[in-house]
C-alpha positions in Angstrom: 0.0 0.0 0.0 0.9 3.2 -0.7 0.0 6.8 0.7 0.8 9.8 -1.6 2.1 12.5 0.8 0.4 16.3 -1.0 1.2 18.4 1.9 5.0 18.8 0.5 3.6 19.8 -2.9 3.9 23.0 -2.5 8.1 22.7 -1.5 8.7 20.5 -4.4 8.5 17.3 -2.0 5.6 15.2 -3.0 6.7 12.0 -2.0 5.0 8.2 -2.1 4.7 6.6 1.0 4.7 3.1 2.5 1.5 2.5 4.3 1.6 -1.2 4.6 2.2 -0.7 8.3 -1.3 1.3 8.8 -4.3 -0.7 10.9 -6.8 -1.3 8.1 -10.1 1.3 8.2 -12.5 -1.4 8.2 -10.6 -3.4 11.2 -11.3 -0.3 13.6 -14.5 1.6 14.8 -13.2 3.6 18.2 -10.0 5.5 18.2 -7.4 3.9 19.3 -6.1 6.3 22.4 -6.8 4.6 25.4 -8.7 8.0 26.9 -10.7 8.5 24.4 -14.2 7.1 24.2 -15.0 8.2 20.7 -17.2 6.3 17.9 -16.4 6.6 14.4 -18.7 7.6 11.9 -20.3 10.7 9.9 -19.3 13.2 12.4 -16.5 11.5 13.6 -13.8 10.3 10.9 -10.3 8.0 11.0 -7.0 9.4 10.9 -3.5 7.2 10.7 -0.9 8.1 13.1 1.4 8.3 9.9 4.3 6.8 12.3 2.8 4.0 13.9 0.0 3.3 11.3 -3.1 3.3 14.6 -6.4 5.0 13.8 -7.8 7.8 16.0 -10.0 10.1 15.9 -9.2 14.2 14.7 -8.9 15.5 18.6 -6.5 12.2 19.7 -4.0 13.4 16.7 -3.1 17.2 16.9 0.5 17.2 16.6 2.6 16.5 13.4 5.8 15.5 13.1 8.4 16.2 10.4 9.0 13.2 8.4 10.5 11.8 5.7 8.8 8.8 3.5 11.1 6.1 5.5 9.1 7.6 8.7 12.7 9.0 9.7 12.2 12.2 11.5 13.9 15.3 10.0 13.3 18.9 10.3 14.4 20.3 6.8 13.3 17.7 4.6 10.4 16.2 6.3 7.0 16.9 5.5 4.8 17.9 8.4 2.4 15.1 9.1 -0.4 13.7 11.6 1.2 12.0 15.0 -0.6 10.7 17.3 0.4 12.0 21.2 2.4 8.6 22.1 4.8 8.4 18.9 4.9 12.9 19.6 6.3 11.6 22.9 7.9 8.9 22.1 10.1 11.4 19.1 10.5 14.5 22.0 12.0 11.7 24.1 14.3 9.9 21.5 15.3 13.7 20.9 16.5 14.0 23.9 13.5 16.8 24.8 14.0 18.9 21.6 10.7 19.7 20.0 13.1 20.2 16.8 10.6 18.6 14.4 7.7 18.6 16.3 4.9 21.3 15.0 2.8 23.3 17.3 -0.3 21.6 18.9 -3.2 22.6 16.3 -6.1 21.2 15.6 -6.4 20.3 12.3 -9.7 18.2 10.7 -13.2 18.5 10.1 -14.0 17.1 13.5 -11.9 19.5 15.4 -12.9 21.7 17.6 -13.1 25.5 16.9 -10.1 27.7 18.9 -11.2 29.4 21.4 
């Protein structure tokens, strides 16, 4: 499977990505994050953690990491793309702390909410 990455488009970096290691759409119905009670459906859609491949919902995946199609994390050439919170974590911590690579919290998706 593959996943064709448009967000770099606009750098020159569209780039083809492996997806084999995503949780299929139609093997999940709740997001995955253990806090999060949430049903998908209409109102509610799927998101891929584009690092581990788990499904959640819009609100479980706000950060975005800086990646490259090998899932290596790299803050020039990476394109920014959805995280969820344990493999944001899991990067801050292999990075010894730096957030270099990590976007701001935003909430991104049609199922997000407003700011405030």
């Amino acid at each position: 499977q593959l996943w064709r990455e448009q967000g770099g488009a606009e750098r020159g970096m569209s780039a083809t990505w492996d997806t084999s290691h995503w949780v299929p759409d139609e093997a999940v119905s709740d997001c995955a994050a253990p806090d999060c009670a949430r049903s998908f459906g209409r109102l509610v859609r799927k998101h891929h953690c584009r690092r581990c491949g788990r499904v959640f919902c819009a609100q479980c995946t706000p950060r975005r990491l800086k990646l490259t199609p090998s899932l290596q994390l790299d803050s020039e050439r990476g394109v920014a793309v959805r995280v969820c919170a344990s493999c944001a974590a899991e990067v801050a911590e292999l990075s010894e702390g730096h957030a270099a690579g990590i976007a701001p919290e935003q909430a991104v998706g049609d199922d997000a909410a407003p700011p405030a």
